[in-house]
Z-matrix of the N, CA and C atoms (Angstrom, degrees):
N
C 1 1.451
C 2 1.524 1 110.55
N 3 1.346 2 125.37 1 -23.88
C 4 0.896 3 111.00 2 -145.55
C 5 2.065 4 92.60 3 -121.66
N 6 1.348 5 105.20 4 -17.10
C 7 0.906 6 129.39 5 179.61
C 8 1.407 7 110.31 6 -73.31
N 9 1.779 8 120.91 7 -26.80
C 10 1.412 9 128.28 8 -165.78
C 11 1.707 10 98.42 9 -111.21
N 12 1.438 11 106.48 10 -37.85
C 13 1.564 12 95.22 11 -162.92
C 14 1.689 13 95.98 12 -112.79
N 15 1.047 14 146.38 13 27.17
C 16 1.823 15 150.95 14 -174.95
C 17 1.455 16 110.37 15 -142.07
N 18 1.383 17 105.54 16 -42.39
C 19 1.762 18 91.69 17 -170.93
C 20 1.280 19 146.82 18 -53.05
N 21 1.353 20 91.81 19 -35.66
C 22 1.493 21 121.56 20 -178.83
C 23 1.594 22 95.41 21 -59.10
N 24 1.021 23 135.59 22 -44.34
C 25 1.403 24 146.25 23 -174.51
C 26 1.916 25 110.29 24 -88.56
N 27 0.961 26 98.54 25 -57.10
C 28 1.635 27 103.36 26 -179.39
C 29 1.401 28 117.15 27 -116.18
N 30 1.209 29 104.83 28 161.23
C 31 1.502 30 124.12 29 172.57
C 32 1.618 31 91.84 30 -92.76
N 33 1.835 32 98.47 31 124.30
C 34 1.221 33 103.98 32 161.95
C 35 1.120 34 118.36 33 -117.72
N 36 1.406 35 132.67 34 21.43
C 37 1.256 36 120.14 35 -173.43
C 38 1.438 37 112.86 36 -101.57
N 39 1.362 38 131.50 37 -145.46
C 40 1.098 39 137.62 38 142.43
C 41 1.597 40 143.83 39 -30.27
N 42 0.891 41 73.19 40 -44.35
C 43 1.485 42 101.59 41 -179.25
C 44 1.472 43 136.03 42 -143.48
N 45 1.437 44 139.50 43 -163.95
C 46 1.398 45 122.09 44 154.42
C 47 1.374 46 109.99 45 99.43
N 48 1.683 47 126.54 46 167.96
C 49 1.353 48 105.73 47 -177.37
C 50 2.003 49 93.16 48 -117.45
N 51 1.194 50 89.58 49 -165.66
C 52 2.006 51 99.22 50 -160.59
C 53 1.655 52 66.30 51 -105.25
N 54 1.863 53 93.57 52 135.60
C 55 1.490 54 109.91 53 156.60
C 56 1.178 55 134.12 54 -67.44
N 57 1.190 56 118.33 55 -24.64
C 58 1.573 57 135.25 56 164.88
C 59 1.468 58 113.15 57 -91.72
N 60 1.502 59 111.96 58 117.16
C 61 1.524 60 116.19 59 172.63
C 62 1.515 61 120.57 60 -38.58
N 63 1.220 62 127.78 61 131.98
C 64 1.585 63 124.30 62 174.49
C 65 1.862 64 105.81 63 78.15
N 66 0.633 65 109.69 64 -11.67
C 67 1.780 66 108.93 65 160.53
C 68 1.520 67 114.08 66 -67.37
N 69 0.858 68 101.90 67 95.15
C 70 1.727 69 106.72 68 168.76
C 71 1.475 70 112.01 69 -31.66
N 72 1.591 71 135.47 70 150.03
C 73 1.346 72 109.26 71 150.56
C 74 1.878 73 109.72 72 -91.25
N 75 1.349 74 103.78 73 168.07
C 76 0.960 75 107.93 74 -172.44
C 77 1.598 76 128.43 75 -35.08
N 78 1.789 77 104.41 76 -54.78
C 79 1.166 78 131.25 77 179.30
C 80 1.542 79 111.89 78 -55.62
N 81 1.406 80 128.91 79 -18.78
C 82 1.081 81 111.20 80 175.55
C 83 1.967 82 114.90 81 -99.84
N 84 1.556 83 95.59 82 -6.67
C 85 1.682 84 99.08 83 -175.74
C 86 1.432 85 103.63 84 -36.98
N 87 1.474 86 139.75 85 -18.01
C 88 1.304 87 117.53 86 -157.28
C 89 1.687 88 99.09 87 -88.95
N 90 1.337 89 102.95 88 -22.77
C 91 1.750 90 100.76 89 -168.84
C 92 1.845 91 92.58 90 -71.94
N 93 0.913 92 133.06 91 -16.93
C 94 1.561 93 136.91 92 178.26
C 95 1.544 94 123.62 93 -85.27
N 96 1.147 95 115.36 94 -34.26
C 97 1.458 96 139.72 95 -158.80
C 98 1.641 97 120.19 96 -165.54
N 99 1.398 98 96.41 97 125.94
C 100 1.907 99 92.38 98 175.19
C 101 1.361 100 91.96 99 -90.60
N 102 1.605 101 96.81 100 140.15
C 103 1.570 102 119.64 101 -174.02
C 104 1.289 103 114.25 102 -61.30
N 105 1.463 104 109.47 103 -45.51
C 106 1.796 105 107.30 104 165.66
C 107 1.137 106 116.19 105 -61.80
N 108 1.487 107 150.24 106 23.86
C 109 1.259 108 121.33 107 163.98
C 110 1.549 109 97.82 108 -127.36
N 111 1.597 110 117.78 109 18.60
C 112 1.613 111 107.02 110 177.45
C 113 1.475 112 110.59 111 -96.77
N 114 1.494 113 112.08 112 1.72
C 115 1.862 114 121.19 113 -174.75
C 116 1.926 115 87.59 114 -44.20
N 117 1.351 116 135.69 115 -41.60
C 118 1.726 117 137.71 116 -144.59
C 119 1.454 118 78.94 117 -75.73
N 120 1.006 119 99.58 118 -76.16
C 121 1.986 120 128.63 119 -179.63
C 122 1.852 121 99.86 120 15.69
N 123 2.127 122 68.65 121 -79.72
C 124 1.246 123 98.85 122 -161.13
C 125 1.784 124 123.67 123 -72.20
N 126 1.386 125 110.36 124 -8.44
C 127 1.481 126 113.37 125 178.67
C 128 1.570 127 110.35 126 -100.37
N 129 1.512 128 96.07 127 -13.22
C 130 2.187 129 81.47 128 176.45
C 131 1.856 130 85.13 129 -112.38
N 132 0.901 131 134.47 130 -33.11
C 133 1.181 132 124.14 131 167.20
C 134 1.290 133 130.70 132 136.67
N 135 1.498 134 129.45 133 142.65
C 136 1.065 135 129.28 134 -116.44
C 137 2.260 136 82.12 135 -100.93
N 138 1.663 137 100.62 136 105.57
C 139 1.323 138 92.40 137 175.38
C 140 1.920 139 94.08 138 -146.37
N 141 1.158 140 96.63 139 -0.59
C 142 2.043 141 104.05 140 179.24
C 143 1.301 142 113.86 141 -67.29
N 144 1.599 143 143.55 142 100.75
C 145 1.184 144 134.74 143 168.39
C 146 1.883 145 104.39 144 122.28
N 147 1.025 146 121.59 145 -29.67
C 148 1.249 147 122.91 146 -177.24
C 149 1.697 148 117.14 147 -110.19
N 150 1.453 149 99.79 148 75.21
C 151 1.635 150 126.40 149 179.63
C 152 1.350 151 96.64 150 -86.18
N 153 0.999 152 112.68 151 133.42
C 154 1.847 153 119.77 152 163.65
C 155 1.416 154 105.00 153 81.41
N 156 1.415 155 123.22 154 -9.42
C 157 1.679 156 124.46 155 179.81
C 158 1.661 157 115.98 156 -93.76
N 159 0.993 158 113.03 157 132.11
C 160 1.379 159 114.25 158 163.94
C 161 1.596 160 130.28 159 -25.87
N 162 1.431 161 124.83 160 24.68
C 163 2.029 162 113.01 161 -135.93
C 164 1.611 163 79.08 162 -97.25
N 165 1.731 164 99.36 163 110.29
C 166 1.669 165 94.01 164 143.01
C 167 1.435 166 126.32 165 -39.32
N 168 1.547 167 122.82 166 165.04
C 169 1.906 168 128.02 167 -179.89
C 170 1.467 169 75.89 168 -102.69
N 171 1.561 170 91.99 169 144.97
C 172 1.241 171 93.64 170 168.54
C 173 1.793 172 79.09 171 -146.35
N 174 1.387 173 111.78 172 157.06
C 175 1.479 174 116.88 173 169.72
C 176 1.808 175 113.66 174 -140.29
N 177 1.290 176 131.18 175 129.00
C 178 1.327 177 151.79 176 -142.35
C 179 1.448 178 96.36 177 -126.13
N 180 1.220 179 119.98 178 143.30
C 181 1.335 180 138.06 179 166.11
C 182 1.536 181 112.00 180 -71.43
N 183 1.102 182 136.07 181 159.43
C 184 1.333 183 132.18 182 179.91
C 185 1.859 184 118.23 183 -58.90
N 186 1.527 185 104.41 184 -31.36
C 187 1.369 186 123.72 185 177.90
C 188 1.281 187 116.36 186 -71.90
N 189 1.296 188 129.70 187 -52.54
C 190 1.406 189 166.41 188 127.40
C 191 1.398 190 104.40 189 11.24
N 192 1.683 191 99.93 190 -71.25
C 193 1.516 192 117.33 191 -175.45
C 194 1.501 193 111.72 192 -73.82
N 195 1.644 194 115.78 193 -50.62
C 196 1.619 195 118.61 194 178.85
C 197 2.185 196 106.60 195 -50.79
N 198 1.437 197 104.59 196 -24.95
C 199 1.597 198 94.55 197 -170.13
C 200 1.733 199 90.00 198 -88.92
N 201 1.012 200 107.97 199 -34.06
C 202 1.842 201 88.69 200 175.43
C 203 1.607 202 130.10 201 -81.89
N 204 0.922 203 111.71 202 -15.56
C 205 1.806 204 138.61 203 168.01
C 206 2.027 205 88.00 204 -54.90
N 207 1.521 206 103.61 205 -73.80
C 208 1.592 207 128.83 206 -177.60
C 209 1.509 208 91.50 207 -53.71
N 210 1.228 209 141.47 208 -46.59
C 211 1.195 210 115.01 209 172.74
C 212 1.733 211 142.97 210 -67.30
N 213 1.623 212 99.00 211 -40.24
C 214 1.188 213 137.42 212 162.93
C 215 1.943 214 87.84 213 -43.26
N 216 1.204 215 108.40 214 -103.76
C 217 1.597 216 113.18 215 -177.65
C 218 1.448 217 107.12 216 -21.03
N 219 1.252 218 121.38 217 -37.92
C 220 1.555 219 109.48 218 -173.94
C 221 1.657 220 105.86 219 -60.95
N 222 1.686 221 120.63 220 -40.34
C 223 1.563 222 112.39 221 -154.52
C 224 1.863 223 91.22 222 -82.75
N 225 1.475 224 142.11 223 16.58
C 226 1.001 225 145.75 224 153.35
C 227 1.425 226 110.18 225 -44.27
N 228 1.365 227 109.27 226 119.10
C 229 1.418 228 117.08 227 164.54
C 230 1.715 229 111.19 228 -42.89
N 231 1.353 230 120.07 229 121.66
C 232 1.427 231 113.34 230 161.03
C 233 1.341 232 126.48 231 -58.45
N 234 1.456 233 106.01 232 141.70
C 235 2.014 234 99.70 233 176.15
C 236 1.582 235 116.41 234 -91.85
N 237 1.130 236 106.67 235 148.06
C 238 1.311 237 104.37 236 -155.13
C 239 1.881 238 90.29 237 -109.93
């Protein structure tokens, strides 16, 4: 999901920078946003926060959105 509809715009991996200027990469969305409260975001569609940016609409099924939320949380630094 995130690989087809984000990349082009962000770095989702580990590491790396976002190909598009001002695209967060993934791994840092948490310093911006707690991941549990983008499930709304992400089911009517992703247009909150990106004024003046290019952001395609994109709209996600509730399932769709919970595995990318779950992914997003995964590139979270672990606490030690």
């Amino acid at each position: 999901l995130a690989n087809e509809n984000c990349a082009r715009c962000h770095a989702i991996g580990a590491g790396g920078r976002s190909p598009a200027k001002g695209a967060p990469p993934f791994r840092l969305l948490h310093k911006r946003y707690n991941p549990d409260n983008l499930q709304e975001a992400f089911v009517e569609g992703i247009a909150v926060g990106h004024k003046g940016v290019d952001m395609p609409e994109f709209q996600f099924t509730p399932e769709r959105t919970d595995a990318l939320i779950s992914y997003i949380k995964s590139l979270r630094p672990k606490k030690k």
